[in-house]
KEBATI-333628 format. One record per residue (C-alpha): residue in one letter; x, y, z. Coordinates in steps of 0.5 Angstrom, whole numbers, padded with zeros to 4 digits, always signed. Each point is the difference from the previous one (the first is absolute). Layout:
REM KEBATI-333628
aXYZ ...
This chain:
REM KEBATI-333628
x-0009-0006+0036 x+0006+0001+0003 x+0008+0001-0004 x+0005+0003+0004 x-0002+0007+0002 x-0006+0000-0003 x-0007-0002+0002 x-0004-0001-0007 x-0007-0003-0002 x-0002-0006+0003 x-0001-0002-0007 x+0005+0004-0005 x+0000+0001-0006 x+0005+0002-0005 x+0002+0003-0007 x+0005-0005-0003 x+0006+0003-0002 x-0001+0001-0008 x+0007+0002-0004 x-0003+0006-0004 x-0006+0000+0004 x+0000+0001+0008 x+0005+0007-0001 x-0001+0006+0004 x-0005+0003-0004 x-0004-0007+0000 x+0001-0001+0008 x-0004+0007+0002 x-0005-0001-0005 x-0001-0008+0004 x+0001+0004+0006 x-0005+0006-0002 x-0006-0006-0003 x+0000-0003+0008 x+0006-0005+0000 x+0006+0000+0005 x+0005-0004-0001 x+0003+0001-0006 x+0008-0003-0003 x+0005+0003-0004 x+0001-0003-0007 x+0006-0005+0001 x+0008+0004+0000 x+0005-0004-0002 x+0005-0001+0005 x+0007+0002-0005 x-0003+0007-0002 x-0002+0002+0007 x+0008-0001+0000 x+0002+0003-0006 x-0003+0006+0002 x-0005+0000-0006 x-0004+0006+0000 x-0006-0003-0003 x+0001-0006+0005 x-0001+0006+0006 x-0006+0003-0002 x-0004-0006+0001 x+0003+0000+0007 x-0004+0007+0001 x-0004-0001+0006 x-0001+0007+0002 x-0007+0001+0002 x-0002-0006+0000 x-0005-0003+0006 x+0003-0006+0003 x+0002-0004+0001 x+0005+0001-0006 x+0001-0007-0003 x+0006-0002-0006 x+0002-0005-0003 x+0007-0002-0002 x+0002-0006-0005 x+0007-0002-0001 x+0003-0007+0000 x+0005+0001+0005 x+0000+0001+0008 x+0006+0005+0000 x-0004+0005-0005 x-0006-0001+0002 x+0001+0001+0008 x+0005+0006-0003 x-0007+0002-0004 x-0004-0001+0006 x+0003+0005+0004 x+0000+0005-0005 x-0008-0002-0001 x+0000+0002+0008 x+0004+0006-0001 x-0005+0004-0005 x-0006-0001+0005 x-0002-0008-0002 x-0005-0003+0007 x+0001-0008-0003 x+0004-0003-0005 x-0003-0005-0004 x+0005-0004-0004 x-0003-0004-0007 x+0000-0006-0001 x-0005-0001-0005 x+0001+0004-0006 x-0001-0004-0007 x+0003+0004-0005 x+0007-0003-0004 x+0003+0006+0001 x+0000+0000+0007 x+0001-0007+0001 x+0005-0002-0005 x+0004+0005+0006 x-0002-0005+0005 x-0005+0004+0003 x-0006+0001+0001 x-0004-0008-0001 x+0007-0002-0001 x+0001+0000+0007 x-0005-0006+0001 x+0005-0004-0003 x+0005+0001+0005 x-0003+0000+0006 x+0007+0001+0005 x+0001+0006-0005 x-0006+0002+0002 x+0001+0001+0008 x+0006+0002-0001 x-0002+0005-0004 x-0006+0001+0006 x+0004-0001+0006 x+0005+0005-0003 x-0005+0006+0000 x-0003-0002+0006 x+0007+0002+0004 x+0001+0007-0004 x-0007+0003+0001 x-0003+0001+0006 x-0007+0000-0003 x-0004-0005-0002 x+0001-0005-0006 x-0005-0004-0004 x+0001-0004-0005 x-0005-0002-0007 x+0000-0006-0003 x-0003-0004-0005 x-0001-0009+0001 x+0006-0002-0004 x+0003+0000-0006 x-0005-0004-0004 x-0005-0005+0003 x+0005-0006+0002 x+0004+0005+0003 x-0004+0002+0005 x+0004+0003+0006 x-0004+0005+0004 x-0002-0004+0005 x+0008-0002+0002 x+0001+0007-0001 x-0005+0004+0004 x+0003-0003+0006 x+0007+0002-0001 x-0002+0006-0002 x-0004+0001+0007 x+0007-0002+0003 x+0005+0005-0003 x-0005+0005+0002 x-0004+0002-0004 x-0008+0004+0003 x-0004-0001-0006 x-0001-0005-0006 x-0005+0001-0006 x+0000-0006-0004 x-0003+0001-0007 x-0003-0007-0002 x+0003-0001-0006 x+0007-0003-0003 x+0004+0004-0004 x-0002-0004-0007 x-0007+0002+0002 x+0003+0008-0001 x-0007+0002+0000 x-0004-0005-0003 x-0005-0006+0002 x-0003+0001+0008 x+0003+0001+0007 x+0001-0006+0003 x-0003+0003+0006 x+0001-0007+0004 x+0007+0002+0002 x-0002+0006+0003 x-0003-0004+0006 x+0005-0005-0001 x+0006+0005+0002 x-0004+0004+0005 x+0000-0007+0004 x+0007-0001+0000 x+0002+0008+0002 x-0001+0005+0005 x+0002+0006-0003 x-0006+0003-0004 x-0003-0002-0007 x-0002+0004-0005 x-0004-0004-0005 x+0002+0002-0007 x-0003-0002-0007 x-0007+0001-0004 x-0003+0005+0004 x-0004+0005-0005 x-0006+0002+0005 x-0001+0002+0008 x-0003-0008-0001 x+0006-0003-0001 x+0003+0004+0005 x-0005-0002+0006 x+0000-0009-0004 x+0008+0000+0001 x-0001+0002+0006 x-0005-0004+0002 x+0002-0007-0004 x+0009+0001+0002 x-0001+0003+0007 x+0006+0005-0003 x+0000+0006+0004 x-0001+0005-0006 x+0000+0001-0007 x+0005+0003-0005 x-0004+0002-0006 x+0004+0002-0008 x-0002+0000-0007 x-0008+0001+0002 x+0002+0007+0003 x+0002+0002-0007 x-0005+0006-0001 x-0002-0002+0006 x+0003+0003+0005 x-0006+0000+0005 x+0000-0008+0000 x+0005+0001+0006 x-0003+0005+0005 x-0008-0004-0002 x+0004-0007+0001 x+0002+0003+0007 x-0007+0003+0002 x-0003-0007-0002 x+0004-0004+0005 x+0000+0005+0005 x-0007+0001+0000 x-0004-0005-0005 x-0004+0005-0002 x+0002+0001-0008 x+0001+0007-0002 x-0002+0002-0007 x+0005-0001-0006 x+0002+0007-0003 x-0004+0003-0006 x+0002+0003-0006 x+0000+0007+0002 x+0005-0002+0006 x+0004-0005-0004 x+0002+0006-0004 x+0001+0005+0006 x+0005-0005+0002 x+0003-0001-0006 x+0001+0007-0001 x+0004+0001+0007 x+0004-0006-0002 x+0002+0004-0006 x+0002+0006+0004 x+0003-0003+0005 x+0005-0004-0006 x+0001+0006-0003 x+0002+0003+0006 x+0005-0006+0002 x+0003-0002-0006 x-0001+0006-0005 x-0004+0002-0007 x+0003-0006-0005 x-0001-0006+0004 x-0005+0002+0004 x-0005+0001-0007 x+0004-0007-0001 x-0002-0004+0006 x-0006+0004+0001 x-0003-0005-0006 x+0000-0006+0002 x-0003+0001+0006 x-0005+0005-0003 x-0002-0007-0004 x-0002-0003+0006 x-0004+0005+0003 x-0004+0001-0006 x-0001-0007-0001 x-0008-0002+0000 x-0003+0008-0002 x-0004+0000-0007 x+0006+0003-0004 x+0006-0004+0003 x+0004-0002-0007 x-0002+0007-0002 x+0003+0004+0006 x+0006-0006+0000 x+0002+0002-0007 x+0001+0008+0001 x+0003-0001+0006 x+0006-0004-0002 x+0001+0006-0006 x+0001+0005+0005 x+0006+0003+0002 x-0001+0006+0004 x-0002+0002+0007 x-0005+0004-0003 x-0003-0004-0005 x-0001-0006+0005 x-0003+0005+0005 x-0005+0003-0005 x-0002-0008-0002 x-0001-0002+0006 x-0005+0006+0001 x-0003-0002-0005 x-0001-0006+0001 x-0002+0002+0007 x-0006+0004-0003 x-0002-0006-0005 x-0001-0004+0006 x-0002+0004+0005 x-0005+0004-0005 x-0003+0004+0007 x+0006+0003+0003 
């Protein structure tokens, strides 16, 4: 698959973009478990024009592999063509605008999935940033609203005039947040109306699904979220499984804990010792789940509040699962 200058898999499959999930740490940890295309977490086109520094970290692309993908939210076409430049400036390959998230802070604001309520906004917003970067722009988007506004097929098309290269489709309303089943159906349906690519996004939680949505919409790859939490392997083992349909095997304790203590360095490293201890919970709680003691481990890792103890508790439960080593 093709996207501006860069030639991909021919089937690509793609960490979705997660707010306090896919940051810097999160996407070489994707990238160091066998996945190739990982997003940034959304960045709020006003921040980037405040300058606020925290804002900025999360546009650190520094080492990272292409091609290096951002994605911006905003609610107006000027800032977020303005935001999308400065995107371009830190190193960003492809720009990816949101259109999808559901949450009421970010739609109250008129962004996000807000946008599938204002569809002229909304390619105003696209054909804006696709004026200021000479990058490619994709965008992200869910079906509609709710389920009597469904408004992505009217949509796609435009979106493909205004110029955008790529269009990942998450087969849900924005009443559905995250519950109820993907509409996969409407996946095939815009792939049908569109000739950019489609990526295919919603209830992908195994290299199975991956290949089923491929095989059932005809979309042209995958975006995987939530079954990446502690998981970070589903990425680079989806990706194997398309290319080859060979199954790789799914990582052990022993690997899931080696990860797991890389992620925490690498946090620590990019973000220092009181929030990386802080963040470093949560995703500790999804790499430990299924082992024998998981509650058990889960209770000790929220008490801590050190690097040392939280690196002296992973060794030992490292040593209590992976007793020969």
């Amino acid at each position: 698959m093709k996207l501006g200058k860069y030639h991909l898999s021919e089937k690509p499959v793609f960490m979705a973009p997660m707010a306090g999930i896919t940051d810097k740490a999160f996407r070489e940890i994707i990238r160091l478990t066998g996945g190739k295309y990982v997003i940034t977490e959304m960045i709020s086109d006003k921040a980037l024009l405040h300058h606020n520094a925290k804002t900025f970290k999360m546009l650190d692309l520094k080492g990272e592999e292409e091609p290096r993908i951002v994605q911006l939210f905003g609610s107006e076409p000027v800032p977020m063509a303005r935001a999308a430049e400065i995107a371009e400036t830190y190193g960003a390959d492809i720009i990816d605008i949101n259109m999808g998230c559901p949450t009421p802070k970010i739609v109250k604001n008129g962004e996000g999935a807000s946008l599938l309520r204002n569809i002229p906004l909304a390619i105003e917003i696209v054909s804006e940033v696709v004026k200021a970067v000479r990058v490619p722009v994709t965008v992200k988007i869910r079906l509609g609203w709710d389920s009597s506004t469904i408004v992505a097929l009217e949509l796609a098309p435009m979106l493909e005039q205004a110029g955008v290269s790529m269009l990942t489709v998450h087969a849900r309303t924005r009443e559905q947040y995250y519950s109820g089943k993907a509409d996969w159906e409407w996946i095939s349906k815009i792939k049908a109306r569109i000739g950019i690519p489609v990526i295919g996004n919603g209830d992908i939680l195994s290299p199975e699904d991956a290949l089923k949505m491929v095989q059932l919409t005809g979309c042209d790859g995958v975006m995987i979220a939530r079954g990446a939490l502690g998981n970070p392997w589903l990425i680079g083992r989806s990706q194997y499984y398309l290319d080859t349909e060979t199954l790789p095997q799914e990582p052990d304790n022993r690997e899931k804990l080696r990860i797991l203590i890389q992620h925490f360095e690498k946090i620590i490293e990019y973000k220092g010792e009181r929030t990386g201890v802080q963040e470093i919970r949560k995703h500790a709680s999804w790499y430990i789940k299924g082992m024998r003691k998981a509650a058990e481990y889960r209770n000790q890792i929220m008490k801590i509040k050190s690097y040392q103890e939280m690196k002296t508790l992973f060794s030992g439960i490292y040593s209590m699962e992976c007793p020969d080593h």
